[in-house]
C-alpha positions as semicolon CSV with decimal commas, in nm:
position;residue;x (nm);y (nm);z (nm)
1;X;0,992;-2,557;-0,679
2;X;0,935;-2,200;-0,834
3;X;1,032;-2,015;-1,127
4;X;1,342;-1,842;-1,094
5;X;1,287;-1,533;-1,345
6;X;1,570;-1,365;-1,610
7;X;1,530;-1,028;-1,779
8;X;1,347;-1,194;-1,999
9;X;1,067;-1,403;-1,833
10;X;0,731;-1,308;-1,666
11;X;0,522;-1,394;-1,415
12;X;0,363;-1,771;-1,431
13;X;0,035;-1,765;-1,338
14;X;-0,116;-1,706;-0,984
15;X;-0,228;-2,035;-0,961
16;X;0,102;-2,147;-0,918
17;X;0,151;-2,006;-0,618
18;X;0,285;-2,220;-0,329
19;X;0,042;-2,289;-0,030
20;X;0,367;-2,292;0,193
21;X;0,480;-2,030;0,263
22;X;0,087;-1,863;0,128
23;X;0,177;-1,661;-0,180
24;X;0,524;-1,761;-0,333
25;X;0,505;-1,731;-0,658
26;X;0,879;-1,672;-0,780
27;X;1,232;-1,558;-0,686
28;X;1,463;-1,349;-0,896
29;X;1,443;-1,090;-1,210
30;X;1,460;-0,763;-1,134
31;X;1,295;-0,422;-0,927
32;X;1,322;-0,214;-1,298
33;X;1,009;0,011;-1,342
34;X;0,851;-0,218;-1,612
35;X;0,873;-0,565;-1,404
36;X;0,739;-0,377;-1,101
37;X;0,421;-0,253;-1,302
38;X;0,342;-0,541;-1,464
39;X;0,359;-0,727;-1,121
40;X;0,149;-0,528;-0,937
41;X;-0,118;-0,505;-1,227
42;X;-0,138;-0,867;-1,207
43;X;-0,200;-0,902;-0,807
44;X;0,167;-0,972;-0,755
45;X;0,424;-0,742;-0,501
46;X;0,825;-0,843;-0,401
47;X;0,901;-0,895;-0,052
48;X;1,206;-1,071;0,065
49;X;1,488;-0,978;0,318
50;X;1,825;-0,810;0,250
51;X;2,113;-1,083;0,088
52;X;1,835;-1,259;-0,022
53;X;1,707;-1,273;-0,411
54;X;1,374;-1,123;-0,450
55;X;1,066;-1,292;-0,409
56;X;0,729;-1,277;-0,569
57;X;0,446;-1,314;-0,364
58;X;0,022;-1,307;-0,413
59;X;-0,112;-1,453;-0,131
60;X;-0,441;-1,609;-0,086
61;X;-0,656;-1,456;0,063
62;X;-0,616;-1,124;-0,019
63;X;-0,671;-0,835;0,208
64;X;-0,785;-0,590;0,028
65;X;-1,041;-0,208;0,173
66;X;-1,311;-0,138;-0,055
67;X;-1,339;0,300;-0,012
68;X;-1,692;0,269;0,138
69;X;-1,649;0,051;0,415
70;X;-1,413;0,239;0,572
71;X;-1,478;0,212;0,939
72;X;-1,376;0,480;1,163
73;X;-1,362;0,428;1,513
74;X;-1,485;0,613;1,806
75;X;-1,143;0,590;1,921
76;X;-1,022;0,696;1,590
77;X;-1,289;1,012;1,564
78;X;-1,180;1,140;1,888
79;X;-0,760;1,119;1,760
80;X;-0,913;1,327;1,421
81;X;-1,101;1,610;1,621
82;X;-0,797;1,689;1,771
83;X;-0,717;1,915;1,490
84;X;-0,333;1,956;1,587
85;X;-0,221;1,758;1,235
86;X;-0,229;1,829;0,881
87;X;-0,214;1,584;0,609
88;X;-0,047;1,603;0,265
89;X;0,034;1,362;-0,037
90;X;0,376;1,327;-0,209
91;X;0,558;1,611;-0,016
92;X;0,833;1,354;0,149
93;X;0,804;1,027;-0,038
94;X;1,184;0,904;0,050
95;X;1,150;1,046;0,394
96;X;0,855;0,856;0,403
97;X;0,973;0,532;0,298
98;X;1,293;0,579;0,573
99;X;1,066;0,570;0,856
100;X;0,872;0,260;0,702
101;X;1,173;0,104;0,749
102;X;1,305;0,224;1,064
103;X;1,315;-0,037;1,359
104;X;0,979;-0,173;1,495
105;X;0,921;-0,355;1,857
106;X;0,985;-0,696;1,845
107;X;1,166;-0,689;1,512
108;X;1,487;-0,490;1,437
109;X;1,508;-0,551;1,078
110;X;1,330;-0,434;0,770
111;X;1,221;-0,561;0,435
112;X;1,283;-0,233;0,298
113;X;1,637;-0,280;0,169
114;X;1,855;-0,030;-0,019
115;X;1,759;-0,193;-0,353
116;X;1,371;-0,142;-0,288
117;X;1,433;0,187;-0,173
118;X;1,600;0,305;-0,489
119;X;1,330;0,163;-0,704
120;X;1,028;0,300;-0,518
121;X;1,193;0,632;-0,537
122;X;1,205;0,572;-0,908
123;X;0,862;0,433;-0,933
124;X;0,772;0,791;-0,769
125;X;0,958;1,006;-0,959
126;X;0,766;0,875;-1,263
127;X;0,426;0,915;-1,099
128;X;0,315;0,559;-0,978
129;X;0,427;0,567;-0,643
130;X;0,278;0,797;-0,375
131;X;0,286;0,861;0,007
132;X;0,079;1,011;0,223
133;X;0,199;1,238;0,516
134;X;0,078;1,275;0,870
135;X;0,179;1,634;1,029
136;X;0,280;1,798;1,379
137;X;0,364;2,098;1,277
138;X;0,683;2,053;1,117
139;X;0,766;1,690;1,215
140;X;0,658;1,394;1,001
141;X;0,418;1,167;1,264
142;X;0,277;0,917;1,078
143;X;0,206;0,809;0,699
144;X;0,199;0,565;0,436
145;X;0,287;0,491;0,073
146;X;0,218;0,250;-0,187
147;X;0,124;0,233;-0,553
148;X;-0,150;0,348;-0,802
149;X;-0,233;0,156;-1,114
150;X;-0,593;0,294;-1,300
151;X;-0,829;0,331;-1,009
152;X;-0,689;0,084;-0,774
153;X;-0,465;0,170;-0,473
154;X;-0,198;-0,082;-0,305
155;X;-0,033;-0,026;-0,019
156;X;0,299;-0,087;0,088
157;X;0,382;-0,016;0,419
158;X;0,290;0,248;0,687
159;X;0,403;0,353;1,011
160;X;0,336;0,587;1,298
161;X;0,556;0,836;1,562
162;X;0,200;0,933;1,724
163;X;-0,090;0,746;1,857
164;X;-0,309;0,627;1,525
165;X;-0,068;0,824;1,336
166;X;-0,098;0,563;1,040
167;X;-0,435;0,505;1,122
168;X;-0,540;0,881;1,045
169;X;-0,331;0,876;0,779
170;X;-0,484;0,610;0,577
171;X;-0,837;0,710;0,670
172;X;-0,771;1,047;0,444
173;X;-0,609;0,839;0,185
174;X;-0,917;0,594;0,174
175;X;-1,173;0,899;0,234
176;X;-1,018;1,079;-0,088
177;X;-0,987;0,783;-0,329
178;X;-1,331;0,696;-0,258
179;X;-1,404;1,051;-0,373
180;X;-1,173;1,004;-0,659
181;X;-1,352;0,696;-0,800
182;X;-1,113;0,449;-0,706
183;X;-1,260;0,093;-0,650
184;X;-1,057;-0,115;-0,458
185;X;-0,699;-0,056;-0,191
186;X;-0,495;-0,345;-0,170
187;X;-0,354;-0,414;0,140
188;X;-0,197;-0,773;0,079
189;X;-0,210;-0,951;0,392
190;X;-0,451;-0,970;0,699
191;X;-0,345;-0,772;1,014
192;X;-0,603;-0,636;1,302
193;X;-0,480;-0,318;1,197
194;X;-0,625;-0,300;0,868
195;X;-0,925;-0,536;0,976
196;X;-1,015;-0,208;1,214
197;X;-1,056;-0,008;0,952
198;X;-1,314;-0,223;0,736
199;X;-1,068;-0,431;0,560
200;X;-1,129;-0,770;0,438
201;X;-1,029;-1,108;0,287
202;X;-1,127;-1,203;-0,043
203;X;-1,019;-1,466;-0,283
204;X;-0,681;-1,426;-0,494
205;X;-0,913;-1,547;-0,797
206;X;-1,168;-1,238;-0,693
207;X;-0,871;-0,978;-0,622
208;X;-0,737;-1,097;-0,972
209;X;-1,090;-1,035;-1,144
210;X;-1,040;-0,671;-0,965
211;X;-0,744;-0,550;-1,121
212;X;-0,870;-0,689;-1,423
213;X;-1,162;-0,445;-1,468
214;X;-1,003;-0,143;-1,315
215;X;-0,601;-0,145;-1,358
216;X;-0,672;-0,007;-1,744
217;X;-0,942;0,258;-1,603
218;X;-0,832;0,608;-1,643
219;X;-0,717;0,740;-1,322
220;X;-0,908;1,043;-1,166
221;X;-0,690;1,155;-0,923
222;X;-0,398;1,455;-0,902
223;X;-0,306;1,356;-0,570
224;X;-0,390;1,654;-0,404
225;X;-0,578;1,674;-0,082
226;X;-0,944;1,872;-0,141
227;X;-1,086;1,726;0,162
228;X;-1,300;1,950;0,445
229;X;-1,140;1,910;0,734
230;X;-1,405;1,763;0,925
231;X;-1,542;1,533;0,679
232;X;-1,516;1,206;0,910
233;X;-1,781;1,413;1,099
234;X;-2,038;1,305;0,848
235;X;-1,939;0,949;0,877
236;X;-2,206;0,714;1,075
């Protein structure tokens, strides 16, 4: 059985995370600016489905990017020197967040409910939560969003309109926190996605030990773009 959490309670500890279903932790409390902090801090992130209360989850293992293994493809090089896109951070967070959410093959529905929608946008008006932006001229083609905490990045949820639209998309995001001193992106669960780009599994003990260390680091970043446009050129 897990905790269910009041206004009042935190997080037990990760250990007590179920092994079935990987990563419950605990069901309830609330999406306010404070709770969702001190979750991720600790390794923790909600995910549940509309109508149902919200669950806590930190799975194990973690999938996590560190900023200099970021693998770019030669499929992925060739998308980049097409130079038709531009890339920006924080100029359509909600708009962002919609297409996230929006319908994806196989699978109608969304975890993104109205409630999590409302407190992301919060969590980015105050200057935690961030998205990056994937451009054809006008129209919105890919992108991503997630949270920063010190020097460490998680990540949400991305999506794409375009061929390795998310994929280009996170590559500048990873590209400029590496230059920004950040040490490690979570991205919570395995996919072949993420494993692509140079993601990998480590232990929720490890991930925990992370945050840790660099969660009370002063953050370096402005979260604005001062990339060279061709920078994945240097890239072995």
């Amino acid at each position: 059985m897990i905790p269910w959490l009041t206004e009042q309670t935190g997080f037990p500890p990760l250990s007590q995370a179920l092994s079935d279903p990987d990563g419950l932790l605990a069901a309830g409390g609330d999406l306010s600016e404070q709770r969702l902090i001190e979750a991720y801090a600790q390794g923790i992130f909600p995910w549940y489905s509309d109508g149902d209360p919200i669950l806590w989850w930190s799975p194990d293992p973690r999938c996590v990017l560190f900023p200099d293994q970021l693998h770019i493809s030669r499929s992925l090089r060739k998308s980049m020197r097409k130079q038709n896109y531009s890339v920006t951070f924080d100029q359509s967070f909600a708009e962002v967040m919609q297409a996230c959410a929006g319908p994806r093959t196989g699978n109608p529905g969304t975890w993104i409910t109205n409630e999590m929608f409302a407190a992301y946008c919060h969590l980015h008006q105050q200057g935690w939560a961030h998205s990056v932006e994937l451009w054809q001229g006008n129209k919105l083609a890919g992108g991503l969003y997630g949270i920063a905490i010190g020097r460490v990045f998680f990540g949400e949820s991305m999506f794409s309109h375009v061929s390795n639209g998310s994929k280009i998309a996170f590559a500048w995001l990873v590209e400029q926190l590496k230059n920004w001193g950040y040490a490690v992106i979570d991205c919570q669960v395995r996919s072949e996605h993420l494993i692509s780009l140079g993601a990998q599994e480590i232990s929720r003990e490890l991930f925990a030990q992370l945050l840790a260390q660099q969660v009370t680091q002063p953050s370096l970043s402005d979260w604005q773009f001062a990339l060279e446009k061709d920078w994945f050129e240097c890239r072995t």
